[in-house]
C-alpha positions in Angstrom: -31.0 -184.0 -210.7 -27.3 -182.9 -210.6 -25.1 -183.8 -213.4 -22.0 -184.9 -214.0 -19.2 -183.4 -215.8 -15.8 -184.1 -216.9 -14.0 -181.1 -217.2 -10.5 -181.4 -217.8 -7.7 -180.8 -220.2 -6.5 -182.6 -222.9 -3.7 -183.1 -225.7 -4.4 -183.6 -229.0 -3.5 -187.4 -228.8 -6.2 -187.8 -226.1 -3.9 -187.9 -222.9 -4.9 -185.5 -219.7 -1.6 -186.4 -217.9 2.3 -187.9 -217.9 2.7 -191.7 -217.0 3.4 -190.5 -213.5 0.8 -188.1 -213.0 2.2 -184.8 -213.5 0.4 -182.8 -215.7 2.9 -179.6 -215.7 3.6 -180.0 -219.8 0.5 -178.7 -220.5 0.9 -175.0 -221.5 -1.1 -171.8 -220.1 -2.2 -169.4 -222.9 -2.1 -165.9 -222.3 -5.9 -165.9 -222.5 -6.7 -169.3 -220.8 -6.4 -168.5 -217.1 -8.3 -165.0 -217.4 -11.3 -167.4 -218.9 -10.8 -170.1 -216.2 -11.1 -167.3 -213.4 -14.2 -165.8 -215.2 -15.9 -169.0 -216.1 -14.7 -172.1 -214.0 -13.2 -170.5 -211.1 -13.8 -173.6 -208.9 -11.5 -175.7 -210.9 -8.7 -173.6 -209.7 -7.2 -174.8 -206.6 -7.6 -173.1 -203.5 -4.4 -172.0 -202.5 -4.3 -169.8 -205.9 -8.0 -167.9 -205.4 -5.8 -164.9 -203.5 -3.8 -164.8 -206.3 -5.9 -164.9 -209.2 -8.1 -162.2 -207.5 -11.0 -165.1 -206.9 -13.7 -164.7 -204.2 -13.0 -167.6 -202.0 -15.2 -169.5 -201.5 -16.0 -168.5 -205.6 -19.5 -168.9 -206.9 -20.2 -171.2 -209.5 -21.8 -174.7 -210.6 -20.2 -177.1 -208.1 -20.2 -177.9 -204.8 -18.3 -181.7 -205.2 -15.4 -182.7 -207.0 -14.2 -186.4 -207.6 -10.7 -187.2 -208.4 -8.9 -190.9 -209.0 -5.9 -191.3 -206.8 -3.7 -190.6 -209.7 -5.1 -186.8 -210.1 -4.8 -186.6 -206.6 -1.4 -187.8 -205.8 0.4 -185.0 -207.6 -0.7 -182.4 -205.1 -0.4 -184.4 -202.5 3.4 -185.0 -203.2 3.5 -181.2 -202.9 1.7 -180.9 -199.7 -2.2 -180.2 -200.9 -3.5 -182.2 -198.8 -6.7 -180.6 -199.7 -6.6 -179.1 -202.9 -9.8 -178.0 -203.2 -10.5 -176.8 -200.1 -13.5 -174.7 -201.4 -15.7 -177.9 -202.3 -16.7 -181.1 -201.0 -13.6 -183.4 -202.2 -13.9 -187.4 -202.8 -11.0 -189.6 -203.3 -11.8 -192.9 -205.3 -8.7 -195.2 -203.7 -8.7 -198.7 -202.4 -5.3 -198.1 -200.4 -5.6 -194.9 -199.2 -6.2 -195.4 -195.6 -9.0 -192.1 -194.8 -7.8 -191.6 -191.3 -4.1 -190.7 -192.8 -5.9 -188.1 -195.1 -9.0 -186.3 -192.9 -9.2 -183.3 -195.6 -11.0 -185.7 -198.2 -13.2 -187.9 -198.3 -11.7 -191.5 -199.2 -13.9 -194.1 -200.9 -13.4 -197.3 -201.6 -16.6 -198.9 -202.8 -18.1 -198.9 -206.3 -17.8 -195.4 -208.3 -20.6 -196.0 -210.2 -22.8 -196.5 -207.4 -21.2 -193.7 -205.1 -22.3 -191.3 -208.2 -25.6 -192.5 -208.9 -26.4 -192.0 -205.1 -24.7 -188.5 -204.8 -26.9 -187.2 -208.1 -30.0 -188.1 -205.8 -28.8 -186.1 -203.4 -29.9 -182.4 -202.9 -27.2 -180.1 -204.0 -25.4 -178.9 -206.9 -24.0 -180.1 -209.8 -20.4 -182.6 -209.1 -16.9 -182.0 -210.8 -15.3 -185.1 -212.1 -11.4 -184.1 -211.9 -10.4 -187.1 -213.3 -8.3 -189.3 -213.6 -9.0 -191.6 -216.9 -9.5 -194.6 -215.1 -12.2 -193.2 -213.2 -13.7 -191.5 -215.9 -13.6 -194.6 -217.8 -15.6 -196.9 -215.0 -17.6 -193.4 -214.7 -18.2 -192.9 -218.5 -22.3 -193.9 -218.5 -22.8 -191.2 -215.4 -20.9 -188.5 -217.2 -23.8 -186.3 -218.7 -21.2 -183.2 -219.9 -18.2 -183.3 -221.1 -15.9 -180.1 -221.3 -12.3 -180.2 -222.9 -9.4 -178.3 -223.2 -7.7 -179.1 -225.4 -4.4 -178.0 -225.4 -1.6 -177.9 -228.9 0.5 -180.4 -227.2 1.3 -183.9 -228.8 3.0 -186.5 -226.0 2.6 -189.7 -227.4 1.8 -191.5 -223.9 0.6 -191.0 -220.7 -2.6 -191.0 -218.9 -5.7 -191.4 -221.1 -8.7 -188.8 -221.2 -10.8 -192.0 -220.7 -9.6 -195.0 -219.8 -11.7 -198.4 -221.2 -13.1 -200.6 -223.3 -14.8 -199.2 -227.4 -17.7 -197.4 -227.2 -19.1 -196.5 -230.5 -21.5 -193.9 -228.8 -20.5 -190.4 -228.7 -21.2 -187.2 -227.1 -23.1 -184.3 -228.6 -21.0 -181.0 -229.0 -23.2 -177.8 -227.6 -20.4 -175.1 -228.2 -16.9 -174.6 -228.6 -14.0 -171.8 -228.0 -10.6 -171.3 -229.9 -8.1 -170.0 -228.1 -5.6 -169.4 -231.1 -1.3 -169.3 -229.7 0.6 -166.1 -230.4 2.8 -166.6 -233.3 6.7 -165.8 -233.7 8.1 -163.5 -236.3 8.3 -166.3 -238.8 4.7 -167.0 -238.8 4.7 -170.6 -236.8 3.1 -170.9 -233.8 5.0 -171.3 -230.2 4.6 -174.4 -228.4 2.5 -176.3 -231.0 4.1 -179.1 -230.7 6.0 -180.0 -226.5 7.1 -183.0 -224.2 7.2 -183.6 -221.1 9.8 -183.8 -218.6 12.8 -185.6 -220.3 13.6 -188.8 -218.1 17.0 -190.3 -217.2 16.9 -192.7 -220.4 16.2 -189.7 -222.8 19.9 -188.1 -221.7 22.5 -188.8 -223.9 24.7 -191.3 -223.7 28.5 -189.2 -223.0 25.8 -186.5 -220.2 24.9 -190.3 -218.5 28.3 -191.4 -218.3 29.6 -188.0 -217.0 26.7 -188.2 -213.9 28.0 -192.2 -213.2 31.5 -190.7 -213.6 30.7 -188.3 -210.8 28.9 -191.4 -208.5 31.8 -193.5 -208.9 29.2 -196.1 -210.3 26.8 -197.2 -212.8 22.8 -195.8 -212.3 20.8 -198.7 -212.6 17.8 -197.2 -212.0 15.6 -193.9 -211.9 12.4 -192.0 -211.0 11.4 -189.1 -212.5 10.1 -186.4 -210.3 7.2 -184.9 -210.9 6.7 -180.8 -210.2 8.6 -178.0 -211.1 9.2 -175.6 -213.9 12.3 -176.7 -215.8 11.4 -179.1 -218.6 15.1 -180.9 -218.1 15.5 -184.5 -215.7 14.7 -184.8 -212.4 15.5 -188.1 -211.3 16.0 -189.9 -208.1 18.6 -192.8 -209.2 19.7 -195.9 -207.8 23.6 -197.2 -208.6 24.9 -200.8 -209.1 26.2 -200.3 -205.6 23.1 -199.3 -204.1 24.2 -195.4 -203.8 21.3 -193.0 -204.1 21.3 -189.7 -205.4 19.2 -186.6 -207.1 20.0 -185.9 -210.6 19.0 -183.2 -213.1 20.1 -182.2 -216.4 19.2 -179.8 -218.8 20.5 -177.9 -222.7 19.2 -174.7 -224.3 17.3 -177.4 -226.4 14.6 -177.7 -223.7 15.1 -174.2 -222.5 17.8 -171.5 -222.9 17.7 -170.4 -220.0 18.0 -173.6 -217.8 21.0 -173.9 -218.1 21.8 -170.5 -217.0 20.2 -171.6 -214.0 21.5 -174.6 -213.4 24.9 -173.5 -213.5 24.3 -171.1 -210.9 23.1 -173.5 -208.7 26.1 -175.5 -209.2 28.2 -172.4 -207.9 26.0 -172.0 -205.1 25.3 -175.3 -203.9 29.1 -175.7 -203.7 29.4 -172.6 -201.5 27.2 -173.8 -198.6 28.3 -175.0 -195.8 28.4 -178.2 -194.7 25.6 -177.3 -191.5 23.5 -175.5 -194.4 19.9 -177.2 -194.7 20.3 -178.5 -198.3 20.7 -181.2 -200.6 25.1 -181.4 -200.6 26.6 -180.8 -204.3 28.4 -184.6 -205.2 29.3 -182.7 -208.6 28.5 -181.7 -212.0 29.0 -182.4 -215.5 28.9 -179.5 -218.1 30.2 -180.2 -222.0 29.1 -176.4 -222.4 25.9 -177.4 -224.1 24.8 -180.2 -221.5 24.5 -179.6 -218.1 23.9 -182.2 -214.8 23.7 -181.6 -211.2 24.6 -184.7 -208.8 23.5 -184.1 -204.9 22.8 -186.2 -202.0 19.1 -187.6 -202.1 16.8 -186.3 -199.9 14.3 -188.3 -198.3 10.9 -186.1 -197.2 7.8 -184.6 -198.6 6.7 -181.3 -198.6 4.7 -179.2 -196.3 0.9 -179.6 -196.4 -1.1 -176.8 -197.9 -2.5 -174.9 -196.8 0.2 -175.0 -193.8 0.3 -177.1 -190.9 0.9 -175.2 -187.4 3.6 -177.8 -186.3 5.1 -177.9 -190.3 5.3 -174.1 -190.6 7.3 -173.8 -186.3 9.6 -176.7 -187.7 10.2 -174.4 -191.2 10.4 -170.9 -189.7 12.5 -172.2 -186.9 14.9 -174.3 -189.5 15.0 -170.9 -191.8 15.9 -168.5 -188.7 19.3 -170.9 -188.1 19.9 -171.1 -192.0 20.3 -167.6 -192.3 22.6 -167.1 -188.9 24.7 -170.2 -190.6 24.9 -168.2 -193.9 25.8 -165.0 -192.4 28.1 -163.7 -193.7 27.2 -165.1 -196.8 30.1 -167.4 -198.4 32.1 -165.9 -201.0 32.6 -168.1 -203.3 29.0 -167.7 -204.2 29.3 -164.9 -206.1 25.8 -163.7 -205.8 24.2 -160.4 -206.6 22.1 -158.7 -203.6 18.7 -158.7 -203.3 18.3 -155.1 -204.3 19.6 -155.8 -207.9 17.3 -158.8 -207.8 14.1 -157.7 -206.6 14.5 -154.1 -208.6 12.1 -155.1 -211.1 9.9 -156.1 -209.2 9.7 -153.3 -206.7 9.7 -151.3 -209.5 6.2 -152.1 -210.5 4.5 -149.0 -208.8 6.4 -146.7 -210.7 6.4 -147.6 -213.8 2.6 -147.6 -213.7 3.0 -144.1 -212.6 4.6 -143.2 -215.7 2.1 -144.8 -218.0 -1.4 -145.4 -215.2 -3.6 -147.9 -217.4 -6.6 -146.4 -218.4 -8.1 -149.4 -216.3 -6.2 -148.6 -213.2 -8.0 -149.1 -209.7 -9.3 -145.9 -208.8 -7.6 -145.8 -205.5 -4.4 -147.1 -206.7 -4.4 -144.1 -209.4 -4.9 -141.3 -206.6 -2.7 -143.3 -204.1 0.4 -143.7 -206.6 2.7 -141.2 -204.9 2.7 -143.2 -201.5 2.5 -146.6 -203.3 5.7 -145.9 -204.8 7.6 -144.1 -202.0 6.2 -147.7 -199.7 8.2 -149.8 -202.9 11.5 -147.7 -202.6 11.5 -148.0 -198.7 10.8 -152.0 -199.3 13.7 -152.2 -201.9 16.2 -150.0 -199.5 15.6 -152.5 -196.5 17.1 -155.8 -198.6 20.0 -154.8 -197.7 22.2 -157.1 -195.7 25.0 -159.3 -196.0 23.1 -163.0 -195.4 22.9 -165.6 -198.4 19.2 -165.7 -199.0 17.5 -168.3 -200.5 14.5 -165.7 -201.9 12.3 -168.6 -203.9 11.4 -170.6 -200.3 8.0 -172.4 -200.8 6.3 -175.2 -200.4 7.5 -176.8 -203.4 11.4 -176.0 -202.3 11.1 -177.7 -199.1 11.0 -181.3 -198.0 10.3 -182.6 -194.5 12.4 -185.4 -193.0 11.0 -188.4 -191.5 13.0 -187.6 -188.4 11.5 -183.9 -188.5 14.1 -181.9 -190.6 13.5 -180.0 -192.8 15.6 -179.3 -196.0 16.1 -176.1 -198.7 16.3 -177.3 -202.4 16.6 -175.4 -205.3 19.3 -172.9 -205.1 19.9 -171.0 -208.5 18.2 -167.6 -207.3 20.2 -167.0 -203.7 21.4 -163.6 -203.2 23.0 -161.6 -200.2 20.3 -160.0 -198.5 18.7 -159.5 -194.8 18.3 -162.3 -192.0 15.0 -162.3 -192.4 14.1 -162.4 -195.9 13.7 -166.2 -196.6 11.4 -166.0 -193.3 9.1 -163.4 -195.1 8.8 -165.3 -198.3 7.3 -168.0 -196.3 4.7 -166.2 -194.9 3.9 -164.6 -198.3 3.4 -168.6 -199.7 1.7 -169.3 -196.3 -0.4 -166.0 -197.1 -1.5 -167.7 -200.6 -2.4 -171.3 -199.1 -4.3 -169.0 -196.1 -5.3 -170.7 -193.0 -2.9 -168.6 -191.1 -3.0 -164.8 -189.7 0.5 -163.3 -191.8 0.8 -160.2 -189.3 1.0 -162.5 -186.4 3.7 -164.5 -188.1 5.7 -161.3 -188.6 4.9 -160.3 -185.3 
């Protein structure tokens, strides 16, 4: 009969995700994803199999996953609509009406009685994803349980289990240690993290400088989940009934936020007015502190992998951003995209001055052309349009009406027309379901 198991991660106080969902807190060991591609490769979500270097579809022990609406809801808010593409997917959600959401399976009747009739069923055995309230209703049909558990202590969130005492517990057949790197000192990194910081955690003079900028008092706020920067995110309701998107950061959560957030604030106050993006109300910056105020956006992302009409409606919206930022403004003060993207198109030859004993044998006898194909990539960024260069998924939102707008600024540079276009298809070329060449045709 096909089992059951609950594999997902943990912290050390027993909690697998924040109280809204997002489980981005949790850190990624050096070692950890090189074991997840080699051992559970069908836990990672589809759009990163290219990436990774995965077979898609991978082999391995599952053919079905289960996830709670609250483990799925987080991808969906970013547009993975079908986040594990590669397996049979079931969503456990009363409201979730299944004709609105075709790439899963919706069900709305008992759990427990959905899984005791799938184990009958021929096939192999079923991932449970989570969440902890499904695990909890679930907990008598889980027959493994696999955790990793991560260094992290959060104090709330999402439970690895959510019910009533059980005194029974589960055998343990094997475990791995993955130990952190340590700093010079001898303590380890990251042994000890939180999650996002939220609109209430700011202090008190950074909360009055954001009201001072809305001309009103916040009276309320959501925390957005998603991203990289451990600083705010909030969407925030004033006294007044204004709306707008805040987020605030100090070298305490990460020194180099602020770095970047400042660098948005120059940027976002260089577009203009016709650009597709959130519009810069203003800032507050003590030095240590920074905020950023803009208009709120309403949308969603794109769908992964991407939509035919979503990815027109972006392509088309990206080929009139760049005419609009051309030439790029000023008082942007950007570098190009050469100086950006050196390092990066660099890669080829500095493993020609020191091939890896492990190099791919064709790479190795192909290294001369390899790197002469990076230095004719590098020489063609040149141009004089203010390009976004980090457009994905994640950085877009779609309009109710249709539109579609460009957040998250801090990386623009002045390079070619049509180099926000090509980073598109690159993320569309992860998600796949699209031919890339005929896109750049």
């Amino acid at each position: 009969m096909r089992k059951l198991v609950y594999f997902v991660a943990s912290t050390l106080d027993g909690f697998i995700a924040a109280p809204d969902g997002s489980f981005d807190f949790l850190p990624l060991t050096p070692d950890l994803a090189p074991h997840l591609v080699a051992e559970w490769p069908q836990t990672l979500p589809t759009f990163a199999h290219a990436q990774l270097g995965i077979d898609s579809p991978p082999a391995g022990r599952f053919d079905t996953v289960l996830m709670g609406r609250a483990s799925y809801e987080p991808g969906l808010k970013m547009g993975a609509t079908s986040p594990y593409a590669h397996l049979k997917q079931y969503v456990f959600s009363r409201s979730l009406p299944p004709a609105d959401y075709p790439d899963v399976n919706v069900v709305a009747g008992d759990p427990v009685a959905f899984v005791r009739e799938l184990k009958t069923q021929p096939g192999r055995d079923i991932w449970l994803c989570g969440g902890g309230q499904l695990a909890g209703q679930l907990l008598d049909e889980i027959d493994e349980l696999v955790v990793k558990l991560n260094p992290v202590v959060v104090g709330s969130g999402i439970k690895l289990v959510d019910s009533g005492f059980r005194r029974g517990r589960p055998a343990l057949h094997a475990q791995r240690v993955t130990r952190l790197p340590r700093t010079a000192g001898g303590t380890h990194r990251g042994t000890v993290t939180k999650i996002r910081l939220h609109w209430h955690e700011l202090p008190g003079h950074v909360r009055d400088g954001v009201e001072g900028v809305l001309g009103d008092r916040v009276v309320a706020a959501h925390s957005q989940p998603g991203g990289f920067s451990p600083g705010t995110a909030d969407r925030v309701r004033t006294a007044g009934g204004g709306r707008a998107f805040v987020k605030a950061v100090s070298p305490a959560q990460n020194d180099r936020s602020p770095h970047l957030h400042r660098a948005e604030a120059r940027i976002a106050a260089a577009l203009p007015p016709d650009a597709p993006a959130p519009r810069l109300l203003g800032s507050y910056d003590d030095g240590h502190w920074i905020a950023l105020v803009f208009t709120d956006v309403e949308g969603r992302h794109p769908a992964t992998p991407w939509r035919t009409g979503e990815l027109a409606a972006v392509l088309s919206t990206l080929e009139a951003m760049a005419a609009t930022l051309t030439p790029a403004p000023a008082a942007a003060g950007t570098t190009t995209a050469a100086e950006h993207l050196a390092y990066d198109f660099g890669g080829w030859r500095r493993l020609a001055a020191d091939p890896p004993a492990d190099l791919d044998p064709w790479a190795r006898s192909h290294l001369p052309e390899l790197c002469a194909a990076a230095d004719r990539g590098l020489a063609a960024l040149a141009g004089d349009t203010l390009c976004h260069v980090d457009v994905r998924a994640d950085n877009l939102l779609l309009g109710p009406d249709g539109s579609v707008t460009v957040v998250d600024w801090p990386w623009a540079c002045r390079g070619p027309a049509w180099l926000d276009s090509l980073f598109t298809v690159v993320n569309v070329q992860v998600y796949g379901g699209h031919d890339p060449d005929a896109l750049l045709a």
